[in-house]
N, CA, C and O atoms as CSV, one atom per row, in Angstrom:
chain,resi,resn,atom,element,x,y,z
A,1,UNK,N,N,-16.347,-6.591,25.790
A,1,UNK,CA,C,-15.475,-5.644,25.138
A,1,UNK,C,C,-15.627,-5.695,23.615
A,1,UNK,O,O,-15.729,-4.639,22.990
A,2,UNK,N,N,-15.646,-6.849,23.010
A,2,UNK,CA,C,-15.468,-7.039,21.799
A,2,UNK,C,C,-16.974,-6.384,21.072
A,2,UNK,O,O,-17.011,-5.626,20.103
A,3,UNK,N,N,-18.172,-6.923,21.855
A,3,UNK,CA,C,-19.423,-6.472,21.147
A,3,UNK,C,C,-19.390,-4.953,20.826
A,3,UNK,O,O,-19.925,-4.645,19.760
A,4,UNK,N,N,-18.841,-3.933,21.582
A,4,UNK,CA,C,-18.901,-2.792,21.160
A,4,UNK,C,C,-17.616,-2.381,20.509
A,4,UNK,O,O,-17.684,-1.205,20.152
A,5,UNK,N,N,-16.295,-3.029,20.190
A,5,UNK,CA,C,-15.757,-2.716,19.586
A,5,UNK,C,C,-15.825,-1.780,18.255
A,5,UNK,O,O,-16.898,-1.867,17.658
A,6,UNK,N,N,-14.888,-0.924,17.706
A,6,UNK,CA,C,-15.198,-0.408,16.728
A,6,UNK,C,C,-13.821,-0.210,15.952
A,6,UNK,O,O,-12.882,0.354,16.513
A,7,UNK,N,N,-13.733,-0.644,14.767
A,7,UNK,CA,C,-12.351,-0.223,14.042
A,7,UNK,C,C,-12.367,1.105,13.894
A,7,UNK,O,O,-13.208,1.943,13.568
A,8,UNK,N,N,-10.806,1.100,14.331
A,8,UNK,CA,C,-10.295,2.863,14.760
A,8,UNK,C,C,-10.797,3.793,13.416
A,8,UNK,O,O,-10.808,3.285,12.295
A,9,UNK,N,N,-11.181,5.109,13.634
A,9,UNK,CA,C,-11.206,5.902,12.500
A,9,UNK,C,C,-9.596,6.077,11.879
A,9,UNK,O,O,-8.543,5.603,12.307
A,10,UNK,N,N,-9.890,7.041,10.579
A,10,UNK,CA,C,-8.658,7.278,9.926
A,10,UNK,C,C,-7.853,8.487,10.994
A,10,UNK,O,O,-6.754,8.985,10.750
A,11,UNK,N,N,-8.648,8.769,12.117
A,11,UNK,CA,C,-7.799,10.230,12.613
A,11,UNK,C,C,-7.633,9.044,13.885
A,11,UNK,O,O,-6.439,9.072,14.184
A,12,UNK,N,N,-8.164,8.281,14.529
A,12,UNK,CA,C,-7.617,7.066,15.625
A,12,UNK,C,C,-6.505,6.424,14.867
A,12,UNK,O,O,-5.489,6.379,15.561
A,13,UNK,N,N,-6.379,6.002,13.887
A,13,UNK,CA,C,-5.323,5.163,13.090
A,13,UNK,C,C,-4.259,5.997,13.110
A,13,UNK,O,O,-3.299,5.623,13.783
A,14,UNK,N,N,-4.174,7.169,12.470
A,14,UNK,CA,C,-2.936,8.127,12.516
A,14,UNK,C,C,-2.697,8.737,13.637
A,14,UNK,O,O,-1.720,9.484,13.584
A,15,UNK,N,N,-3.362,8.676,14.860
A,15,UNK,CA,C,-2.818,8.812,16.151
A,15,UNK,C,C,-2.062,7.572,16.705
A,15,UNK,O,O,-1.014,7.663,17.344
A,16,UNK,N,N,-2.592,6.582,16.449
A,16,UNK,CA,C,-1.803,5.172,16.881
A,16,UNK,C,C,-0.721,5.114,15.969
A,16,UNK,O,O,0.204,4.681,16.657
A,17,UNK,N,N,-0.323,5.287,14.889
A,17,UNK,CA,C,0.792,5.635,14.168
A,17,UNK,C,C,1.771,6.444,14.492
A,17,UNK,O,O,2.969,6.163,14.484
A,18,UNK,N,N,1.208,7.610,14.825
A,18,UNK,CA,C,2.480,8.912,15.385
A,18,UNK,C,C,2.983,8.059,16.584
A,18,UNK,O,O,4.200,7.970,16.739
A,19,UNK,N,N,2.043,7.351,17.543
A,19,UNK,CA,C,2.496,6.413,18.545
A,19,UNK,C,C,3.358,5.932,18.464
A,19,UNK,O,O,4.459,6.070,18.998
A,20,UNK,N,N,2.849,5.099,17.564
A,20,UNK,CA,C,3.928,3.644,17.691
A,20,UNK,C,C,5.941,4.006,16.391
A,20,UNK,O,O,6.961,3.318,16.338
A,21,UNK,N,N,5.544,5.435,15.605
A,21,UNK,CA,C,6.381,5.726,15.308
A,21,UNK,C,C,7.494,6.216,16.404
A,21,UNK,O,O,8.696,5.968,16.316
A,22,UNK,N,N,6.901,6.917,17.392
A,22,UNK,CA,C,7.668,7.660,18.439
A,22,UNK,C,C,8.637,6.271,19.200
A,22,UNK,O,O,9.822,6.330,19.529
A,23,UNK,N,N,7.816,5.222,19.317
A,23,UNK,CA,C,8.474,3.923,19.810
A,23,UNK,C,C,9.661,3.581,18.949
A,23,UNK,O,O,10.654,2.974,19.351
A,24,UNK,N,N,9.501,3.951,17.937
A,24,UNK,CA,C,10.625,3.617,17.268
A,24,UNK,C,C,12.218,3.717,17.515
A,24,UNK,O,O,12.542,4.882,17.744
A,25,UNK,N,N,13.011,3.052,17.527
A,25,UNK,CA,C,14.954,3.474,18.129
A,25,UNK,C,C,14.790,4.834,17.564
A,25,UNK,O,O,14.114,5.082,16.566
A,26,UNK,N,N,15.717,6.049,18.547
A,26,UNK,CA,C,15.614,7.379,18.303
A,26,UNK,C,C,16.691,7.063,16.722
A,26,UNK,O,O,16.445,7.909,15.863
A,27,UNK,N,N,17.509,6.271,16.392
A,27,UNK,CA,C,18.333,6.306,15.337
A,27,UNK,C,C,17.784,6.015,14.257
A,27,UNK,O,O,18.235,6.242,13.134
A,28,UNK,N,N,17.196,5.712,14.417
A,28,UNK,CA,C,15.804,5.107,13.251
A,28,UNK,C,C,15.092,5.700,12.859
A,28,UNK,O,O,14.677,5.727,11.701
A,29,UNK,N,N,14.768,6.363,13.816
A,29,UNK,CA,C,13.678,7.579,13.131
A,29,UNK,C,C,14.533,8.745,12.468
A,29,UNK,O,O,14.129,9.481,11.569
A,30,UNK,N,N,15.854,8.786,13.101
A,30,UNK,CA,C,16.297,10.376,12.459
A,30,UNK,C,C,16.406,9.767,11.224
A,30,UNK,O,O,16.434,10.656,10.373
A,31,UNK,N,N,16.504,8.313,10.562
A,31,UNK,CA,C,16.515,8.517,8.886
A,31,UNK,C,C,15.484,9.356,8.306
A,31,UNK,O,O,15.533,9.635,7.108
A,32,UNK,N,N,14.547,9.786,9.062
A,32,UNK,CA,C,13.494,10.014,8.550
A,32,UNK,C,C,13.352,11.668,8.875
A,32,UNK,O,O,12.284,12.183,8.546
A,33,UNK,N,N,14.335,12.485,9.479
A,33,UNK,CA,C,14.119,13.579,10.025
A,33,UNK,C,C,12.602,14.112,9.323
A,33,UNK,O,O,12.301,13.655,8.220
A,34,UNK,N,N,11.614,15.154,10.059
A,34,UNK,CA,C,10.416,15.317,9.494
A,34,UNK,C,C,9.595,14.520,9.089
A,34,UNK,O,O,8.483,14.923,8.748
A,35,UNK,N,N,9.860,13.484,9.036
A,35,UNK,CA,C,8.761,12.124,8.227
A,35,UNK,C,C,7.518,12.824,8.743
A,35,UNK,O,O,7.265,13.190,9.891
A,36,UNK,N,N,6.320,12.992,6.890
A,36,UNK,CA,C,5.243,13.112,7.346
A,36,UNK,C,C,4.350,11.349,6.972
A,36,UNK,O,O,4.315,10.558,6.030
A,37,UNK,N,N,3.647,11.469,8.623
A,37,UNK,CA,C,2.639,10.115,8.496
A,37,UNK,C,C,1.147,10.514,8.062
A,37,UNK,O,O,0.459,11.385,8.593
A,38,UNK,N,N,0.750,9.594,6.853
A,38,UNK,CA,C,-0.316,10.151,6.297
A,38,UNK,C,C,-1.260,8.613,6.350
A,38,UNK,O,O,-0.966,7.600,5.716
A,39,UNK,N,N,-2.540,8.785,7.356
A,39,UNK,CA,C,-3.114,7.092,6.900
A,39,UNK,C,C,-4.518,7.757,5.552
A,39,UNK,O,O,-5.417,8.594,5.475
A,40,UNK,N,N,-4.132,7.130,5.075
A,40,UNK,CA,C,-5.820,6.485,3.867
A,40,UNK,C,C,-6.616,5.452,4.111
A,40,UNK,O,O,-6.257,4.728,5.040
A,41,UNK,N,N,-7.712,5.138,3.481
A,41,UNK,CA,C,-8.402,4.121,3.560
A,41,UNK,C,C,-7.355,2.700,2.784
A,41,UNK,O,O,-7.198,1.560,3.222
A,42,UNK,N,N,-6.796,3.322,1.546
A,42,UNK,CA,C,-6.614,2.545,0.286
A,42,UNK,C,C,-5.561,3.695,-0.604
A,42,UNK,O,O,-5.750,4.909,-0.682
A,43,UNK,N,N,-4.738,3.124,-1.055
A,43,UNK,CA,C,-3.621,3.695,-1.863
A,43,UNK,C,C,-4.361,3.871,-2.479
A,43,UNK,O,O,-5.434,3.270,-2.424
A,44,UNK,N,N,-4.054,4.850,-3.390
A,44,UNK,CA,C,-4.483,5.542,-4.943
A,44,UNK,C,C,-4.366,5.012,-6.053
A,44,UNK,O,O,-3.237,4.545,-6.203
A,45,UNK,N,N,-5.028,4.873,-6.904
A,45,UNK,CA,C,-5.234,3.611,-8.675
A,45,UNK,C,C,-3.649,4.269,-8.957
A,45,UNK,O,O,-2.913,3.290,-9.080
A,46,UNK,N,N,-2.960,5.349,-9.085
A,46,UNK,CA,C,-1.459,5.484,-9.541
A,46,UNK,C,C,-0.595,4.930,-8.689
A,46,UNK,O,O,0.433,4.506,-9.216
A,47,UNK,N,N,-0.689,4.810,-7.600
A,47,UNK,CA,C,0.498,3.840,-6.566
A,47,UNK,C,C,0.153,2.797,-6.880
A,47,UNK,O,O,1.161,2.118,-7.071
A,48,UNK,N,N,-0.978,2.084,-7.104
A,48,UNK,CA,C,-1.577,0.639,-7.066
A,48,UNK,C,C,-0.880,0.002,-8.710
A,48,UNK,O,O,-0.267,-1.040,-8.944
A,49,UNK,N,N,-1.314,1.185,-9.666
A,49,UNK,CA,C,-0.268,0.770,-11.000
A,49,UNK,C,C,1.642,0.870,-11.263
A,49,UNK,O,O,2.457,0.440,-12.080
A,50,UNK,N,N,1.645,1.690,-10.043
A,50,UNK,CA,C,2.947,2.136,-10.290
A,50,UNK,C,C,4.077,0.781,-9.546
A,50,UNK,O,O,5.227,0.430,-9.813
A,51,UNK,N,N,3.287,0.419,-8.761
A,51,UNK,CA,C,4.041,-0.682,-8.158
A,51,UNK,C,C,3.340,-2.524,-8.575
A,51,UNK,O,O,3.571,-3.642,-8.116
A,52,UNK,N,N,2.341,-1.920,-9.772
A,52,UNK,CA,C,1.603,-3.689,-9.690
A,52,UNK,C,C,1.100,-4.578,-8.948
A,52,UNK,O,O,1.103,-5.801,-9.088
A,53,UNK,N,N,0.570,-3.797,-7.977
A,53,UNK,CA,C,-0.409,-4.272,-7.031
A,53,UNK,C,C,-2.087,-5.061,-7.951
A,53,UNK,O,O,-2.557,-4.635,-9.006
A,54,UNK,N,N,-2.493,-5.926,-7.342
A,54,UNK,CA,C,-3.028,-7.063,-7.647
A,54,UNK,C,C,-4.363,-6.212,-7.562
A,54,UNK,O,O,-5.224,-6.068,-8.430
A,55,UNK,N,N,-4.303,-5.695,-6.305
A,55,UNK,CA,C,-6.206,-5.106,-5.512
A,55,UNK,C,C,-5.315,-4.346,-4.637
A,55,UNK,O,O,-4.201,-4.601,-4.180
A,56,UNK,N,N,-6.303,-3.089,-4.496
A,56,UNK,CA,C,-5.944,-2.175,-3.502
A,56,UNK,C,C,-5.895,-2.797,-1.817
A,56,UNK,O,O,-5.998,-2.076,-0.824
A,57,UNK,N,N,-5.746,-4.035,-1.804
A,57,UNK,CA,C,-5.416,-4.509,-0.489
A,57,UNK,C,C,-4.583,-5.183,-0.378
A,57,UNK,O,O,-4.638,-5.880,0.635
A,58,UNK,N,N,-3.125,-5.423,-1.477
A,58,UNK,CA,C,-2.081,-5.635,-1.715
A,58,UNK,C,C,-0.801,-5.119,-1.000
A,58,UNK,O,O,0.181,-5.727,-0.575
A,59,UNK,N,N,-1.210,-3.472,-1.007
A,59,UNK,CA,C,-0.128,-2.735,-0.108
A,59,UNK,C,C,-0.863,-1.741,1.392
A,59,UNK,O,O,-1.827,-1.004,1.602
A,60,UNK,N,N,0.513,-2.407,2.283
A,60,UNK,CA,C,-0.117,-2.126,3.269
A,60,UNK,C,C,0.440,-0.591,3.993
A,60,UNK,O,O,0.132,-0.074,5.067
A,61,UNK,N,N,1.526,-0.071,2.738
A,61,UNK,CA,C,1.993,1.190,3.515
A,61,UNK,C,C,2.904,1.664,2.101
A,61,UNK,O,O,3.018,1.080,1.023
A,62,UNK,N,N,3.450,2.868,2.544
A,62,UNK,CA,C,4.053,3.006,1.047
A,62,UNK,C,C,5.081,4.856,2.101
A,62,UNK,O,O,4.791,5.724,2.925
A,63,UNK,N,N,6.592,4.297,1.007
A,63,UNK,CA,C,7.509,5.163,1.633
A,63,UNK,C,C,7.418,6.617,0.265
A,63,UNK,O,O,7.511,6.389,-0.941
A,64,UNK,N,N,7.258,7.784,0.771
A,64,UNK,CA,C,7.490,8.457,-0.241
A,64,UNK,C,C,8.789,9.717,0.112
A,64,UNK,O,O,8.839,10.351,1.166
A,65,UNK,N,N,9.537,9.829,-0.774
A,65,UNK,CA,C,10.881,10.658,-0.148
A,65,UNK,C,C,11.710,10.594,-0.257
A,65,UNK,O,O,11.979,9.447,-0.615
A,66,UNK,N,N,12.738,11.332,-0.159
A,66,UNK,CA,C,14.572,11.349,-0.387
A,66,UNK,C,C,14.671,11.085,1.250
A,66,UNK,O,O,14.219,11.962,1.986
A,67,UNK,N,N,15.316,9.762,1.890
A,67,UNK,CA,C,16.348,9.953,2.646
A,67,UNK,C,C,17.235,10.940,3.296
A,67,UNK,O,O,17.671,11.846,2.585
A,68,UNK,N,N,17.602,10.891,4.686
A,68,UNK,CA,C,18.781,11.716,4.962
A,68,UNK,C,C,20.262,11.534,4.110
A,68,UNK,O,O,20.921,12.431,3.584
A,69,UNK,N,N,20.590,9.901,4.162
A,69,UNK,CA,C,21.619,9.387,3.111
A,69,UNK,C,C,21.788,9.956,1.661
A,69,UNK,O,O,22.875,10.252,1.166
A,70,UNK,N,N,20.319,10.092,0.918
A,70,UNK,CA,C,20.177,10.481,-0.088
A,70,UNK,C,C,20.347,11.718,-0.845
A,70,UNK,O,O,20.753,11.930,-1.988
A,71,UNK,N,N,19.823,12.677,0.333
A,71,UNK,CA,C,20.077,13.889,0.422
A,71,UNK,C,C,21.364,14.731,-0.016
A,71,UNK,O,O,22.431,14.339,0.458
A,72,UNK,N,N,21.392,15.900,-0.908
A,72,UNK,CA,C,22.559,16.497,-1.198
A,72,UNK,C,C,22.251,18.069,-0.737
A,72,UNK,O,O,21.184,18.399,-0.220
A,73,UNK,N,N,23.313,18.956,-0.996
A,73,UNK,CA,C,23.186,19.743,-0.612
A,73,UNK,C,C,22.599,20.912,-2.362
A,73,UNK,O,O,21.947,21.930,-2.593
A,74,UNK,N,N,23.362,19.888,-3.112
A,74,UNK,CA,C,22.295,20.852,-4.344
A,74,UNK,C,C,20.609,20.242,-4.510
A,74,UNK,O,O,19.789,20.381,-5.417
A,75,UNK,N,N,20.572,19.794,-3.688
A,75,UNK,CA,C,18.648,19.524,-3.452
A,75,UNK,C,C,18.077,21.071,-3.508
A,75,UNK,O,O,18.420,22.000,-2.778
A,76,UNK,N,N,17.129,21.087,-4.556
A,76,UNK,CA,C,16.103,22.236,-4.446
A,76,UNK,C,C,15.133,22.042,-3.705
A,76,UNK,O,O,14.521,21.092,-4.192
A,77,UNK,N,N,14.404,22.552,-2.392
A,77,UNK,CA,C,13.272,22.300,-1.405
A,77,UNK,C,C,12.973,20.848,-1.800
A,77,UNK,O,O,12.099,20.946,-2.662
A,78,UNK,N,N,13.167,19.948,-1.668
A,78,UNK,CA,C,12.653,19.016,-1.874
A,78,UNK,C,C,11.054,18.279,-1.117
A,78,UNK,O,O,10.943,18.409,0.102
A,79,UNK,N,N,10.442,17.888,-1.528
A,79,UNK,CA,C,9.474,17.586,-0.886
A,79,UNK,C,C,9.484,16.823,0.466
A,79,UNK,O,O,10.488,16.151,0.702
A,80,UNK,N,N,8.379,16.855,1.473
A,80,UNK,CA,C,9.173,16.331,2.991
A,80,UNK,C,C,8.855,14.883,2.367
A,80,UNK,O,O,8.166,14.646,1.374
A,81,UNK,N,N,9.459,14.072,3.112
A,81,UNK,CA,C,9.331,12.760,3.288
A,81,UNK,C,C,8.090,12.102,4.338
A,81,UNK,O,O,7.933,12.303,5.542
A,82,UNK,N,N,7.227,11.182,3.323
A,82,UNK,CA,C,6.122,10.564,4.000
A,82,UNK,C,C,5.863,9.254,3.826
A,82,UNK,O,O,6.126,8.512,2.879
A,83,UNK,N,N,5.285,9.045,4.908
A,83,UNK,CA,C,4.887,7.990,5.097
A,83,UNK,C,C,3.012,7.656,5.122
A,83,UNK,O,O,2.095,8.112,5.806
A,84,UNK,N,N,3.110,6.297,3.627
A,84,UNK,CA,C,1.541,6.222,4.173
A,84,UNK,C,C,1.165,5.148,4.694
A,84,UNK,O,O,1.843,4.203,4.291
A,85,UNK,N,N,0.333,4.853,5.462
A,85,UNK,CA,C,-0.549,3.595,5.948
A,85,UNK,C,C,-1.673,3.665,5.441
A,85,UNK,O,O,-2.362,4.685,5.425
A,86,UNK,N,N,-2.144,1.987,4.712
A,86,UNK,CA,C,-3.203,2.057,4.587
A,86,UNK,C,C,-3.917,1.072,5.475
A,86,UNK,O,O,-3.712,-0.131,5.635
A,87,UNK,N,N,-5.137,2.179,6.213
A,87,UNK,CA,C,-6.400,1.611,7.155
A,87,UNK,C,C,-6.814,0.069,6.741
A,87,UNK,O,O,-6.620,-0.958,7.392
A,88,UNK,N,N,-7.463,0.233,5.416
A,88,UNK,CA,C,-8.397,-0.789,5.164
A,88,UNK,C,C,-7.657,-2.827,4.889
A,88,UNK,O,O,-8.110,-3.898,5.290
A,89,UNK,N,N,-6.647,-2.550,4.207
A,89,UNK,CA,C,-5.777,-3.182,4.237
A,89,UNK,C,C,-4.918,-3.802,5.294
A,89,UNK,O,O,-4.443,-4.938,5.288
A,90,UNK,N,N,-4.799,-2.887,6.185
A,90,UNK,CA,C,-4.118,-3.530,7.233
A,90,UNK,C,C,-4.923,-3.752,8.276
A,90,UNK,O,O,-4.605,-4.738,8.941
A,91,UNK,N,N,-5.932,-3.113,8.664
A,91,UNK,CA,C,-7.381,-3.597,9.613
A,91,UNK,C,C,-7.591,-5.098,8.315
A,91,UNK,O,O,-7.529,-6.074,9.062
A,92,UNK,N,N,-7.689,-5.368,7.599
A,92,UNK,CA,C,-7.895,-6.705,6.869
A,92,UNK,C,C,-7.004,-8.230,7.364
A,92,UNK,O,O,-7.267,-9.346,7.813
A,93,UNK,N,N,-5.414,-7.143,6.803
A,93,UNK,CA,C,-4.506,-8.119,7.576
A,93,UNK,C,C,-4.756,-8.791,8.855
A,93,UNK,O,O,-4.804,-10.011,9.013
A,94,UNK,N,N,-4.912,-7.892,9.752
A,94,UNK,CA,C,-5.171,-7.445,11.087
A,94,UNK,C,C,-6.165,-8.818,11.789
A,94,UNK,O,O,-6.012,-9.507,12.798
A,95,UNK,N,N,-7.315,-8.793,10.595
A,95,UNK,CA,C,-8.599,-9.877,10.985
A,95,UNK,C,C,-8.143,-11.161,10.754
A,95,UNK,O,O,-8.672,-12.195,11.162
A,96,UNK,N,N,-6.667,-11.011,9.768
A,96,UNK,CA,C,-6.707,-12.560,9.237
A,96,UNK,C,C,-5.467,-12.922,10.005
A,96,UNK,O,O,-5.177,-14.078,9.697
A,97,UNK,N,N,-4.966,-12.637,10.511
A,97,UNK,CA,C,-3.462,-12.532,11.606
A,97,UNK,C,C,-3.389,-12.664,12.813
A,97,UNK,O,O,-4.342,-11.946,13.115
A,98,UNK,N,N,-2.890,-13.126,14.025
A,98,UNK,CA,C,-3.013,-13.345,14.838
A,98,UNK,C,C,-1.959,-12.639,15.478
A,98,UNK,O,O,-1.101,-13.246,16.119
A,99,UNK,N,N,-1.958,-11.212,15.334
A,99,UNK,CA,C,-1.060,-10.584,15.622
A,99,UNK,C,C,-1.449,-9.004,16.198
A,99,UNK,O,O,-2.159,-8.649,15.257
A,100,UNK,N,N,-1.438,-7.928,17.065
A,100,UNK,CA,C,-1.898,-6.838,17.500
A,100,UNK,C,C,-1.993,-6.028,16.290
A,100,UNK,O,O,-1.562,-6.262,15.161
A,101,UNK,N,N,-2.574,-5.131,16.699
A,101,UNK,CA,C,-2.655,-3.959,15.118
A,101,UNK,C,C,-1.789,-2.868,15.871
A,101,UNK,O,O,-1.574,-1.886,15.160
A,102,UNK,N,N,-1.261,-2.808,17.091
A,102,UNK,CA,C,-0.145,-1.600,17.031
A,102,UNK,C,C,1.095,-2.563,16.406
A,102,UNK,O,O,1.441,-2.049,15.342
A,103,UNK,N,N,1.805,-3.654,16.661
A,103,UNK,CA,C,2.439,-4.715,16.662
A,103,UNK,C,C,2.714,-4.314,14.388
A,103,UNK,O,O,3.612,-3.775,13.742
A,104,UNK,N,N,1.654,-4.830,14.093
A,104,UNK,CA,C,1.389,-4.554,12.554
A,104,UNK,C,C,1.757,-2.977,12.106
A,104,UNK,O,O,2.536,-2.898,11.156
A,105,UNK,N,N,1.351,-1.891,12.602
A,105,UNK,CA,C,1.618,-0.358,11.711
A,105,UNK,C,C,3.096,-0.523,12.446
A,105,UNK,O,O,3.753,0.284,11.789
A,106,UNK,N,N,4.129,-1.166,13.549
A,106,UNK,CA,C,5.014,-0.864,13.850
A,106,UNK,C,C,6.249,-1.223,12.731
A,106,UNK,O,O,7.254,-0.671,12.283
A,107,UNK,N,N,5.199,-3.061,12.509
A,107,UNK,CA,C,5.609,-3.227,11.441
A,107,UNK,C,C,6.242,-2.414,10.047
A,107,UNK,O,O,7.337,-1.976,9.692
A,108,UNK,N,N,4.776,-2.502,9.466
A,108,UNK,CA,C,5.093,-1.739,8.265
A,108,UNK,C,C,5.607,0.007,8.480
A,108,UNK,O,O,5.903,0.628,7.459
A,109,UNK,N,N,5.663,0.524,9.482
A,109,UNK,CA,C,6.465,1.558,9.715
A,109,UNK,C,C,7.663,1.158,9.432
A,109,UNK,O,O,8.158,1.652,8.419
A,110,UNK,N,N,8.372,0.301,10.109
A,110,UNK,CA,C,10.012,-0.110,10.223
A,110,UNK,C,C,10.250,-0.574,8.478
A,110,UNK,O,O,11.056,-0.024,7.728
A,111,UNK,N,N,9.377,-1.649,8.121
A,111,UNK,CA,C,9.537,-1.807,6.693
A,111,UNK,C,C,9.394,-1.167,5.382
A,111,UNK,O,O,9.889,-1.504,4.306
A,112,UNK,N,N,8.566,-0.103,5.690
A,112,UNK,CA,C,8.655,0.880,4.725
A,112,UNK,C,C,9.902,2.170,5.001
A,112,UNK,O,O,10.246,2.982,4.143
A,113,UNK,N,N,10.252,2.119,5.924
A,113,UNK,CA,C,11.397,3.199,6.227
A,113,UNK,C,C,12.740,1.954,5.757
A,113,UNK,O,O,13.334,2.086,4.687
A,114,UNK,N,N,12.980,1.089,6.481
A,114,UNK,CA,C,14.114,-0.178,6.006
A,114,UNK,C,C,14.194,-0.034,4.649
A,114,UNK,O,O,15.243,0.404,4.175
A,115,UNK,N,N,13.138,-0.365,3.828
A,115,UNK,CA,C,13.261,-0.764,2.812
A,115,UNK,C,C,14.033,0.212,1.815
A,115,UNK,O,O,14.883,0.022,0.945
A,116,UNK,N,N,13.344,1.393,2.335
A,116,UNK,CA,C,14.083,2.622,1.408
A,116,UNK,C,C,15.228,2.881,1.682
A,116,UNK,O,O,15.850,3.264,0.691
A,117,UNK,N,N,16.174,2.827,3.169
A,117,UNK,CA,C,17.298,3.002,3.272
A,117,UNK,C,C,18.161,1.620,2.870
A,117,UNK,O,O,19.389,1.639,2.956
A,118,UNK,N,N,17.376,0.304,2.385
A,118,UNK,CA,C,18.198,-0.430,1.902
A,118,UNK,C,C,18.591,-1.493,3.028
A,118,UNK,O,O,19.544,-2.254,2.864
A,119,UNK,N,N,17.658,-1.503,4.391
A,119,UNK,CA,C,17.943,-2.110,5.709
A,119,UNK,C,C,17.811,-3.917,5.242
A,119,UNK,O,O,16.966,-4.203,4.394
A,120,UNK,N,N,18.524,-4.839,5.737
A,120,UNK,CA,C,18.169,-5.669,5.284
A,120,UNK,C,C,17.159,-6.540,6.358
A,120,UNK,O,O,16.951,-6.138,7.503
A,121,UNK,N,N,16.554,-7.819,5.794
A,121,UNK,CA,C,15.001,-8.475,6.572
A,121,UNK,C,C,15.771,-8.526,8.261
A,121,UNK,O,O,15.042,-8.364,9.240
A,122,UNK,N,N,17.304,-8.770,8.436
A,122,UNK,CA,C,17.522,-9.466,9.258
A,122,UNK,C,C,17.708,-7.849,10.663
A,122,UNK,O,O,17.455,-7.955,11.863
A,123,UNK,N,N,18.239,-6.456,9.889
A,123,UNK,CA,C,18.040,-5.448,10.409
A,123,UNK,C,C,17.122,-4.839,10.784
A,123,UNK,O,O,17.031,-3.853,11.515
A,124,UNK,N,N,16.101,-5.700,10.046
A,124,UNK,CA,C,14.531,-4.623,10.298
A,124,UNK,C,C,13.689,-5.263,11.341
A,124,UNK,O,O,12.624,-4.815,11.765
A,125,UNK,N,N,14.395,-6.573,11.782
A,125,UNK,CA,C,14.037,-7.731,12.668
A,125,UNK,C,C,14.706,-7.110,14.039
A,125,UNK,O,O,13.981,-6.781,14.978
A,126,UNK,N,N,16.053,-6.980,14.087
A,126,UNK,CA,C,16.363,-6.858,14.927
A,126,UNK,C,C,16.063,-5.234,15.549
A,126,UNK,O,O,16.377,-5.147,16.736
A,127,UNK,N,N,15.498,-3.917,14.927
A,127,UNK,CA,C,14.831,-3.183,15.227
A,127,UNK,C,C,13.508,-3.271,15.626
A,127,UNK,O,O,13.195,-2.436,16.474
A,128,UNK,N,N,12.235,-4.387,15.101
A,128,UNK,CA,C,11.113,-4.473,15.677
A,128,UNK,C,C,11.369,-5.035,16.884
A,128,UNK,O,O,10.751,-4.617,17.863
A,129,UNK,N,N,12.371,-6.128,17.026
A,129,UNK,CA,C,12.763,-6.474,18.448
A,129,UNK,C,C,12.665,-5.085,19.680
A,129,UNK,O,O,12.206,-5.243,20.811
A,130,UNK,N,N,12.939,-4.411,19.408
A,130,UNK,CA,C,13.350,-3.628,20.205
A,130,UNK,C,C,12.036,-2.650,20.628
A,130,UNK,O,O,12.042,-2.060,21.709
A,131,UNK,N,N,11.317,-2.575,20.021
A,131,UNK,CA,C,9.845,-2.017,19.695
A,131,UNK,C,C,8.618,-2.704,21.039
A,131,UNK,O,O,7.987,-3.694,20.670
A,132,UNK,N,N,8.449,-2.401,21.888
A,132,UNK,CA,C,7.289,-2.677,22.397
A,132,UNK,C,C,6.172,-2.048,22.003
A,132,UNK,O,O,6.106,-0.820,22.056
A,133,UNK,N,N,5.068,-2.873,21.520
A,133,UNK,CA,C,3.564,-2.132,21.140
A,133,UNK,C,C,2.380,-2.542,22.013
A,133,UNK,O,O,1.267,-2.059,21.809
């Protein structure tokens, strides 16, 4: 199995993403009503400065968006809310971890959505609990 293995493309990666997002508690996801999932190879040199990332294999996902919480009703169209994964970075993690790679984007799915609504380590725990990948 392993000899022909092949790390997923960027359109296999963002199919295993919409996946393992759908796994997600249905309450969990509506923070996100519309969440768009976007994978890259590698964040962009302006996310990588904007947050002080070391090397573009520093961050393994990144939340972009207003919240449902956040949300007002004098919001002008606001832009949808997305979500990115990055491929290269987390296929990295992935090699050095002893852990599944659906298991990992479920991860940083839950932690990049947590983080922005303010979820704390011990909430975002007890939601991956609940997560089969």
């Amino acid at each position: 199995m392993w000899i022909t293995a092949k790390a997923p493309s960027l359109a296999e990666f963002e199919e295993m993403a919409h996946e393992m997002f759908g796994k997600l508690p249905r309450e969990f996801r509506a923070l996100c009503e519309g969440v768009i999932i976007r994978v890259d190879d590698f964040p962009t040199d302006e996310v990588l400065d904007e947050l002080g990332a070391q090397t573009e294999y520093d961050l393994l996902g990144l939340f972009q968006g207003i919240g449902l919480p956040q949300r007002s009703s004098q919001d002008i169209a606001p832009m949808p809310n997305m979500i990115w994964l990055y491929r290269r970075p987390i296929l990295d993690y992935w090699a050095e971890n002893d852990e599944t790679l659906g298991h990992i984007v479920s991860h940083v799915l839950i932690h990049e959505i947590g983080h922005h609504f303010g979820l704390s380590d011990d909430d975002m725990e007890e939601i991956e609990a609940q997560v089969a990948d």
